[in-house]
VEXDREN-2710 file (C-alpha; in Angstrom, 1 decimal):
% VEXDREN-2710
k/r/px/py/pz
1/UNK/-68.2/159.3/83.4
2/UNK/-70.4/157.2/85.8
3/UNK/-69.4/154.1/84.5
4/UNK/-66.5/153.7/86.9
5/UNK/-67.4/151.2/89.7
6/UNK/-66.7/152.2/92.9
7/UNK/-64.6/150.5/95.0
8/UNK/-65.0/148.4/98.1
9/UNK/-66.8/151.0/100.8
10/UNK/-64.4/149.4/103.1
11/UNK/-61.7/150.9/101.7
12/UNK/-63.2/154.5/102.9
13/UNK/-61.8/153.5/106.8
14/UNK/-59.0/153.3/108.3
15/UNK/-58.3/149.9/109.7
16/UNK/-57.5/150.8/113.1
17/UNK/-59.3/153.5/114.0
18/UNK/-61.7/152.7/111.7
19/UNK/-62.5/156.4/110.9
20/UNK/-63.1/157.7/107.3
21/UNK/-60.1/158.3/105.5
22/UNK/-59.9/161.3/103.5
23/UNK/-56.3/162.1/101.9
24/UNK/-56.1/165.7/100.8
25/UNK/-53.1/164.6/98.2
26/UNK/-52.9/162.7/95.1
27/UNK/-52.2/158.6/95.5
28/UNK/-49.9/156.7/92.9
29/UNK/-52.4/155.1/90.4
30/UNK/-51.7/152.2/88.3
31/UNK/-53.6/152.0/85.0
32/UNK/-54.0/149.3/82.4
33/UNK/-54.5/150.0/78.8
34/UNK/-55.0/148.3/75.6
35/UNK/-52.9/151.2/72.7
36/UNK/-53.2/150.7/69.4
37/UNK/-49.4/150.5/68.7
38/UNK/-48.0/148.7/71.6
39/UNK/-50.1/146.6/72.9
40/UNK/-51.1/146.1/76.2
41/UNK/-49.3/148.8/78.5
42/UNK/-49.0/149.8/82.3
43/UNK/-49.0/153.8/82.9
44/UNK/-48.1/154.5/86.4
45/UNK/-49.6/158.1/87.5
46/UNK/-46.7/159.0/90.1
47/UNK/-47.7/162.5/92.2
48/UNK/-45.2/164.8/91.7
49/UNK/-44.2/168.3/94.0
50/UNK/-47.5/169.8/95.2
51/UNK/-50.9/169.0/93.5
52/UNK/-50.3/170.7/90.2
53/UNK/-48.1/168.0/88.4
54/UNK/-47.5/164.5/87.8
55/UNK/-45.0/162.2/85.8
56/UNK/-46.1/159.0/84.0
57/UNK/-44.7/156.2/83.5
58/UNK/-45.6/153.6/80.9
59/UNK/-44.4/150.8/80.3
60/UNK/-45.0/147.5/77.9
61/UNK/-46.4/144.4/79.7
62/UNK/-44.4/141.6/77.8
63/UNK/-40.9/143.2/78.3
64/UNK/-41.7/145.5/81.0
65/UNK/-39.6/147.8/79.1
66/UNK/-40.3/151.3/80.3
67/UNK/-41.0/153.2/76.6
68/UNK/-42.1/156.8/77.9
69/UNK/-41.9/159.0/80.5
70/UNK/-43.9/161.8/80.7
71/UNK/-44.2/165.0/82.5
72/UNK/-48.0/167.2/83.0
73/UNK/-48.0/170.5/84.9
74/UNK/-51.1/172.5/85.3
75/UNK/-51.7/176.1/86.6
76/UNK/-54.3/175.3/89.3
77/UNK/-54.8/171.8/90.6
78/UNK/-55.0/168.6/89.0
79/UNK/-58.0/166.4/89.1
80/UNK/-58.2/163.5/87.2
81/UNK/-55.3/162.3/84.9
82/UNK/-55.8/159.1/82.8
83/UNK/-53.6/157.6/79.9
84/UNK/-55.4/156.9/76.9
85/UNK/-54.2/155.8/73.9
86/UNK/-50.5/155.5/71.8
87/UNK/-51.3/156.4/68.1
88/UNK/-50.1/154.7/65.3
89/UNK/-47.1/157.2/65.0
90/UNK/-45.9/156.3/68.6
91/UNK/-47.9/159.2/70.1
92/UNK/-48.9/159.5/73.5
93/UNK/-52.2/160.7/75.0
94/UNK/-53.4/161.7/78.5
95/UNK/-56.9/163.1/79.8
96/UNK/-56.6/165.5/82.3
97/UNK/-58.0/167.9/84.6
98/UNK/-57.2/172.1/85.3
99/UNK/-59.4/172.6/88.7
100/UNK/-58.8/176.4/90.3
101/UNK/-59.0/176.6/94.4
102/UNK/-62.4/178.6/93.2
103/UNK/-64.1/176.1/91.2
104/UNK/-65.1/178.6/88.2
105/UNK/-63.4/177.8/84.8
106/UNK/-62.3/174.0/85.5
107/UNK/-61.1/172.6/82.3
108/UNK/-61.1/168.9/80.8
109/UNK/-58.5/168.4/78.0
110/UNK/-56.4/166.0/76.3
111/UNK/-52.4/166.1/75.9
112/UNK/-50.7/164.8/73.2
113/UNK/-46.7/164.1/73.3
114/UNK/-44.4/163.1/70.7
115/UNK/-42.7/159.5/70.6
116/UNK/-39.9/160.9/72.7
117/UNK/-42.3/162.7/75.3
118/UNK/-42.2/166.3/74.5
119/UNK/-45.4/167.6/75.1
120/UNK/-47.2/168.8/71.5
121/UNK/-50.1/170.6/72.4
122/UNK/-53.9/169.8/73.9
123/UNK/-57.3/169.1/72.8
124/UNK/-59.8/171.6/75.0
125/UNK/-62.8/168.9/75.7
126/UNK/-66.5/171.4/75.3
127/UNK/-68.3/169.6/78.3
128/UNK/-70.4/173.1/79.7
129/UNK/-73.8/172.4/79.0
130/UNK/-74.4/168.8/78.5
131/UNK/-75.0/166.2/80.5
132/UNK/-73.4/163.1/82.1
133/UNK/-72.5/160.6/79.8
134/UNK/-70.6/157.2/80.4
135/UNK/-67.9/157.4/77.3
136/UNK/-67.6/160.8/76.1
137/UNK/-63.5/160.9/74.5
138/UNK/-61.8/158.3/71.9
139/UNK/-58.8/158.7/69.9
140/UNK/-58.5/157.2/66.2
141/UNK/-55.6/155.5/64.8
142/UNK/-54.5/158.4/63.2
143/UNK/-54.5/160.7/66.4
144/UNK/-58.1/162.2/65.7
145/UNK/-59.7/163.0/69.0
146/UNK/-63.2/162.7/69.2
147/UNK/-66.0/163.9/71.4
148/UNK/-69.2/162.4/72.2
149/UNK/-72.0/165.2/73.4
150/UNK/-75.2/164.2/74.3
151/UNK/-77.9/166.4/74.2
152/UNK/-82.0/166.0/74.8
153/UNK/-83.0/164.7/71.5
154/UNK/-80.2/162.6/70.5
155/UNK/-76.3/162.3/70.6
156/UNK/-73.5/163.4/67.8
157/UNK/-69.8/162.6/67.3
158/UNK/-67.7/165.9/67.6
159/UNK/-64.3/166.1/66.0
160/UNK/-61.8/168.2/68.8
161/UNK/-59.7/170.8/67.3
162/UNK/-55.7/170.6/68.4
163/UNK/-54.1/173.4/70.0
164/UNK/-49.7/173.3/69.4
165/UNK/-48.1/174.5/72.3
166/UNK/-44.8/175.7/72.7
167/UNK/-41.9/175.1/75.1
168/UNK/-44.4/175.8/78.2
169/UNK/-43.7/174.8/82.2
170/UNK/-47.4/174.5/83.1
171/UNK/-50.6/174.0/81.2
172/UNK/-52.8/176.7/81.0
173/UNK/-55.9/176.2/79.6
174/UNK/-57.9/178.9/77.9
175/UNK/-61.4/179.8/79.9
176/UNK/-64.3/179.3/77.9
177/UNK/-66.7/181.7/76.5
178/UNK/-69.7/180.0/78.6
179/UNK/-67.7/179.8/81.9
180/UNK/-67.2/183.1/81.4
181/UNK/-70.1/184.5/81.6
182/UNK/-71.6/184.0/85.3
183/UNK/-74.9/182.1/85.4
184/UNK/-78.0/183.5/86.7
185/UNK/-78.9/182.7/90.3
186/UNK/-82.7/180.7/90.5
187/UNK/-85.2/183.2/91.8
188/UNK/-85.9/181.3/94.4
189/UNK/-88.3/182.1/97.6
190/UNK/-88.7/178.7/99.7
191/UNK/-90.1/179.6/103.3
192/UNK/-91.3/176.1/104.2
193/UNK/-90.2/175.2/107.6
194/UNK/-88.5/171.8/107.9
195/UNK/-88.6/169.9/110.7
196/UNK/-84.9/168.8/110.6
197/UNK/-84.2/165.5/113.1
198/UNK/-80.7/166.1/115.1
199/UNK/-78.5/165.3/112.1
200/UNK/-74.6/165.4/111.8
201/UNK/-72.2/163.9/108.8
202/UNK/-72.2/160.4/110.2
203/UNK/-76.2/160.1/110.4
204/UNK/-76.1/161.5/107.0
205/UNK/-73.6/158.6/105.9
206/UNK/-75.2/156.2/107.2
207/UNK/-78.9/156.9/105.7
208/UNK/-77.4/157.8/101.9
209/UNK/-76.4/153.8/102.8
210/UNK/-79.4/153.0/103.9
211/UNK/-81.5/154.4/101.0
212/UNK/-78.6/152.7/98.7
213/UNK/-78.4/149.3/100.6
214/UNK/-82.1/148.7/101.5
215/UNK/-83.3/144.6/100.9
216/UNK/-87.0/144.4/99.7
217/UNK/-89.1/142.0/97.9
218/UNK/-90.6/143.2/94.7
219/UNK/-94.3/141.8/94.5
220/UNK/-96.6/142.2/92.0
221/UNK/-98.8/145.4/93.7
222/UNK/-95.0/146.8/93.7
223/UNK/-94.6/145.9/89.6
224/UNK/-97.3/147.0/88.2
225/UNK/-99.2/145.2/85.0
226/UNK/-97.5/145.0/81.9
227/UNK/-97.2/146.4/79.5
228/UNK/-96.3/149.9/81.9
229/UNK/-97.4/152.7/80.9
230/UNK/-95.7/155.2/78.4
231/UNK/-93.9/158.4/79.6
232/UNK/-94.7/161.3/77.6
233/UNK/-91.2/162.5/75.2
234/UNK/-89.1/158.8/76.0
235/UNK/-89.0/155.7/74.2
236/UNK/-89.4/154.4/78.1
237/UNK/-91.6/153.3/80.8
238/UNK/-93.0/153.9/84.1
239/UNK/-90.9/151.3/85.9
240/UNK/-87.0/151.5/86.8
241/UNK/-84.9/149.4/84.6
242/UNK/-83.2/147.5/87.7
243/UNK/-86.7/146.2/88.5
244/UNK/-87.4/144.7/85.0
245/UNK/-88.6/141.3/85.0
246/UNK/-87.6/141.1/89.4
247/UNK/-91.4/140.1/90.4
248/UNK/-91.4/138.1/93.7
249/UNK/-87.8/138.6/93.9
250/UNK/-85.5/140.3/96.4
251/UNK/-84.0/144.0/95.1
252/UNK/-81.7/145.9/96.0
253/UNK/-81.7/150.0/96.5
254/UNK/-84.7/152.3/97.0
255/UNK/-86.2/153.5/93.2
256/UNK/-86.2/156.7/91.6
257/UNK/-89.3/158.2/91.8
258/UNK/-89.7/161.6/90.0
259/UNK/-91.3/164.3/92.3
260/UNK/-91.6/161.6/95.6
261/UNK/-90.2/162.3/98.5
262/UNK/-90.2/161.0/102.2
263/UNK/-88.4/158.7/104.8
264/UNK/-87.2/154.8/104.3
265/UNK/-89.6/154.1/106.9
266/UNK/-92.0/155.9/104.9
267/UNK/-91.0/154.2/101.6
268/UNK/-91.0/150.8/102.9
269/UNK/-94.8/150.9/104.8
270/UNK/-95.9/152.4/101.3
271/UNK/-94.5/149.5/99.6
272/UNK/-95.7/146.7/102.2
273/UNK/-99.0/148.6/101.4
274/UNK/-98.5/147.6/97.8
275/UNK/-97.6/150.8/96.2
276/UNK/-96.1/150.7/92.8
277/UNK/-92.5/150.9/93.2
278/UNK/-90.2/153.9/91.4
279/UNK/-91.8/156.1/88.9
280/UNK/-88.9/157.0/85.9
281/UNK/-91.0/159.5/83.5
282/UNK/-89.3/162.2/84.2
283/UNK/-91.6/164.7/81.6
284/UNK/-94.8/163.8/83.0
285/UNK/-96.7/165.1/86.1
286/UNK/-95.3/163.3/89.6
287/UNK/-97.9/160.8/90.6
288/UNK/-99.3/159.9/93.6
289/UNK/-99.7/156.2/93.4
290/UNK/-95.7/155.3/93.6
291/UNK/-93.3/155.4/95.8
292/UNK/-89.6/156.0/95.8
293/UNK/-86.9/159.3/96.2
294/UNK/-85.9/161.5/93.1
295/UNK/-82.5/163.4/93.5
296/UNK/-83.3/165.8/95.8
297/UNK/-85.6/163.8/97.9
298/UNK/-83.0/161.5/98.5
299/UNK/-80.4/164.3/99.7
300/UNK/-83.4/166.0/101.6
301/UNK/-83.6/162.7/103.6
302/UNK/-80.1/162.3/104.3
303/UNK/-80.0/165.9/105.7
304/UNK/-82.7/165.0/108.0
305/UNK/-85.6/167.2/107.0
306/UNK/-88.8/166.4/106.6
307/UNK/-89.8/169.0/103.8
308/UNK/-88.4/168.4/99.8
309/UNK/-86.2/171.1/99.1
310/UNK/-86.1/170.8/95.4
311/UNK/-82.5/171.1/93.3
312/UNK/-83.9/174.9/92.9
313/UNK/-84.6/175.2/96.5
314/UNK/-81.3/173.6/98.2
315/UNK/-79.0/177.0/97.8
316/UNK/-82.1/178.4/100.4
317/UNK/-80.7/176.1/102.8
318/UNK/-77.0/175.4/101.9
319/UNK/-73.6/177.2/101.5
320/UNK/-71.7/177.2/98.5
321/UNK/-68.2/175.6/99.3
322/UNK/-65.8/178.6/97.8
323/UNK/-63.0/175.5/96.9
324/UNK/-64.4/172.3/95.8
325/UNK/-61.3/170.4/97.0
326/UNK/-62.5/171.1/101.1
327/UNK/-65.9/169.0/100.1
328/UNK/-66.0/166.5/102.9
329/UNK/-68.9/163.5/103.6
330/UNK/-72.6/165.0/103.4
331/UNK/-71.9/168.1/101.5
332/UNK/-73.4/167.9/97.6
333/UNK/-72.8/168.7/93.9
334/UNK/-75.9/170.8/93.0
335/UNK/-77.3/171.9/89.5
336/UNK/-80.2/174.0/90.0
337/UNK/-83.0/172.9/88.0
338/UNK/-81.1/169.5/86.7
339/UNK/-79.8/167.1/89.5
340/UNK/-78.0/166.9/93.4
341/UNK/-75.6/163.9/94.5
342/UNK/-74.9/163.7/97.8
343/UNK/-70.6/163.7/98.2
344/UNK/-69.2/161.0/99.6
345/UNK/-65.2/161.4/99.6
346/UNK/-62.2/162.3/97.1
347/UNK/-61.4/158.4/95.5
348/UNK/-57.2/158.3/95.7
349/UNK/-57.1/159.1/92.0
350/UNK/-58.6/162.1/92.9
351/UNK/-62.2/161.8/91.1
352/UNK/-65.4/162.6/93.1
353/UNK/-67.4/159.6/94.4
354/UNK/-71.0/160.1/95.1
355/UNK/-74.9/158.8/96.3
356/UNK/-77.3/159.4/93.9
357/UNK/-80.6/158.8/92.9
358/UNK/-81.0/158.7/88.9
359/UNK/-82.6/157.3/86.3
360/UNK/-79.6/156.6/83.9
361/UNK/-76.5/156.4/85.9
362/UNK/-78.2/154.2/89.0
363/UNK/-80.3/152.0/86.1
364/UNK/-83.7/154.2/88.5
365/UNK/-82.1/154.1/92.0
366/UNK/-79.7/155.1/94.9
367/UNK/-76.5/153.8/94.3
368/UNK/-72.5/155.2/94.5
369/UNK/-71.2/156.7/91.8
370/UNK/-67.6/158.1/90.6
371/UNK/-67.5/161.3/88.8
372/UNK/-64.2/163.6/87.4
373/UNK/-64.7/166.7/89.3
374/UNK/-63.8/169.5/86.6
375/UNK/-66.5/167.4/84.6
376/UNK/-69.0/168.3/86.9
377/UNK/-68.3/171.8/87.3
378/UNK/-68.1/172.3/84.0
379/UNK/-71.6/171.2/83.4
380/UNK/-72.8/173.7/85.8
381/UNK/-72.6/171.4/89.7
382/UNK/-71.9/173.8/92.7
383/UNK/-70.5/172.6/95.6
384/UNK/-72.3/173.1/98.8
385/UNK/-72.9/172.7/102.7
386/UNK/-75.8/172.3/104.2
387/UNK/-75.7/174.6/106.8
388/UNK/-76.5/172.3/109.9
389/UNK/-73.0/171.4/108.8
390/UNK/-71.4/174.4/109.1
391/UNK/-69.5/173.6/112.0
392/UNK/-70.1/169.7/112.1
393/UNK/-66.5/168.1/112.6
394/UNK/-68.0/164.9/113.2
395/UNK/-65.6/161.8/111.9
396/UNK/-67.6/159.2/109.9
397/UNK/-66.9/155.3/111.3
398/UNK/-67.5/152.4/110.2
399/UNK/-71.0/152.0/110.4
400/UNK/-71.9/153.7/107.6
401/UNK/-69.7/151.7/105.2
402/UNK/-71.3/148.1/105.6
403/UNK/-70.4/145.9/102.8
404/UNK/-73.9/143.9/101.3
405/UNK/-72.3/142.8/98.2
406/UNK/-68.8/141.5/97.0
407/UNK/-66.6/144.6/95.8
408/UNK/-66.5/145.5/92.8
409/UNK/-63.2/144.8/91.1
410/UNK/-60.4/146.9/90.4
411/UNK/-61.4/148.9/87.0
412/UNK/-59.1/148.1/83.5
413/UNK/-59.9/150.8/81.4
414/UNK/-58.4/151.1/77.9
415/UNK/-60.4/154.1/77.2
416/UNK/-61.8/156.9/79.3
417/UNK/-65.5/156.5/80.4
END
């Protein structure tokens, strides 16, 4: 989860119109995996009626002899659907996702079908209440699904139990006991007033690019002396990992920097001043002495305003979207308290592709990410609007999809990330 590259930004716009495309339905996907039984394999992810279902198709890559063909029906609406792994007793697996038009309850699980296809039973994935990591599901030789859950002081290997299912026509995952339970609102009272800058979902576009895209040369005011300093609770430093060992070279991307906030014209004076650049000790006091965005500086800027509405503060100034599937360019994913991305646009295979700025999944900057959706509502992400947007219809273009690097190439997964 995160370690999906995104693909080319061009591939966002249309190529006449040159207009964002967003498809509201489910594209064929073509995966490549590695199984433990039969070798390299195609699965082809064909939408079926509706967004609910899919078949896939696998098939060897020697012969090209189609081996399985396999049917997954949810109740609500599925998100992302990825093959995984044949056992050694010719069993098939596939990650999925249950997202309901409301949000609440999305499920992750994994399917397991029989060497002729029937579907078995599932293997509910517990993702509430821990964070983002980049492999979090495996499956053993023997069929054993494991978990990996991260949480603040270290990481542990969980063992998923199975759940048979009978002769069922849709998937219907249980909810679970923490979803269940509604989670307290913030008491939060933010009566700053921001000076917002005439904004609509193309400006915002284009500056999440901006912040993502920016050029600069890293001196050595901008480094810092070494050895960095120590943050208080991590086995880390002060200074982003992407600018390690960079001095007197040009970077890429504008750093995280935990509790700053402002402008890019703002961030690159500061840094022509000789600030120190990004600032990733995230359990210490914020500092004045660096320069850079954190998460919701970064979304703050892209909205325009001129004041830092924390994670805590945003819902003060935007909407929550009632189904996550209408999410268009410049809304967010917020988690009061933890982190914001800024939305970018449904990726064909329907996953959620972002801006963010974060110390572990940008290596301590802005840069694109893609994201399962149920994933991110399970760990507690609302979608919003800011409400300048409310009735913004505006089409983003071209301009805010510039390409400064070479695409990244087309991912080959043989497990999921």
């Amino acid at each position: 989860m995160g370690s999906q590259a995104p693909d080319s930004a061009t591939d966002l716009l249309d190529r006449n119109t040159r207009a964002a495309i967003i498809k509201t339905t489910r594209q064929p996907d073509r995966q490549y995996v590695a199984s433990r039984s039969k070798g390299s394999v195609i699965a082809d992810i064909i939408p079926d009626k509706g967004n609910a279902s899919v078949r896939i198709e696998i098939q060897t890559m020697v012969t090209n002899e189609i081996i399985a063909q396999l049917g997954l029906r949810v109740r609500n609406q599925l998100g992302t659907v990825e093959f995984l792994e044949i056992d050694n007793s010719d069993r098939f697996y596939v990650l999925a996702e249950d997202i309901p038009p409301s949000g609440k309850n999305a499920s992750t699980f994994v399917a397991r079908y029989a060497a002729n296809g029937r579907l078995e039973g599932i293997y509910e994935l517990p993702l509430e209440n821990t964070p983002l990591t980049r492999r979090f599901v495996t499956v053993s030789g023997d069929g054993d699904v494991y978990f990996l859950r991260t949480k603040p002081d270290g990481i542990e290997v969980v063992g998923v139990g199975f759940r048979p299912l009978g002769k069922v026509s849709a998937i219907d995952v249980r909810p679970s006991r923490t979803a269940a339970t509604p989670a307290e609102k913030p008491d939060v009272k933010f009566n700053a007033t921001a000076a917002v800058r005439p904004s609509n979902r193309q400006q915002t576009i284009e500056t999440a690019f901006a912040f993502e895209g920016l050029q600069w040369k890293l001196t050595q005011a901008n480094y810092g002396s070494d050895p960095d300093s120590q943050c208080s609770g991590f086995n880390r430093i002060r200074r982003p990992w992407y600018l390690q060992g960079k001095v007197n070279q040009e970077v890429r991307g504008v750093p995280y920097c935990w509790g700053c906030h402002g402008s890019l014209a703002n961030f690159r004076q500061r840094i022509e001043n000789g600030t120190l650049a990004g600032n990733v000790c995230t359990r210490n006091a914020p500092r004045p002495d660096v320069a850079g965005v954190d998460c919701s500086a970064f979304v703050s800027a892209a909205w325009g305003l001129s004041v830092h509405y924390t994670t805590a503060a945003i819902p003060a100034i935007a909407a929550p979207v009632a189904n996550p599937w209408d999410l268009k360019p410049g809304d967010a994913l917020n988690k009061p308290g933890s982190h914001v991305m800024l939305f970018l646009r449904f990726t064909p295979d329907r996953k959620a592709e972002v801006m963010e700025s974060s110390t572990g999944g940008c290596n301590g900057r802005v840069c694109r990410n893609v994201y399962p959706l149920a994933s991110l509502l399970a760990r507690g992400y609302v979608p919003v609007r800011f409400r300048a947007f409310a009735d913004d219809q505006t089409t983003v273009s071209a301009s805010a999809y510039q390409e400064t690097e070479a695409p990244a190439g087309r991912k080959t997964a043989s497990k999921r990330r």
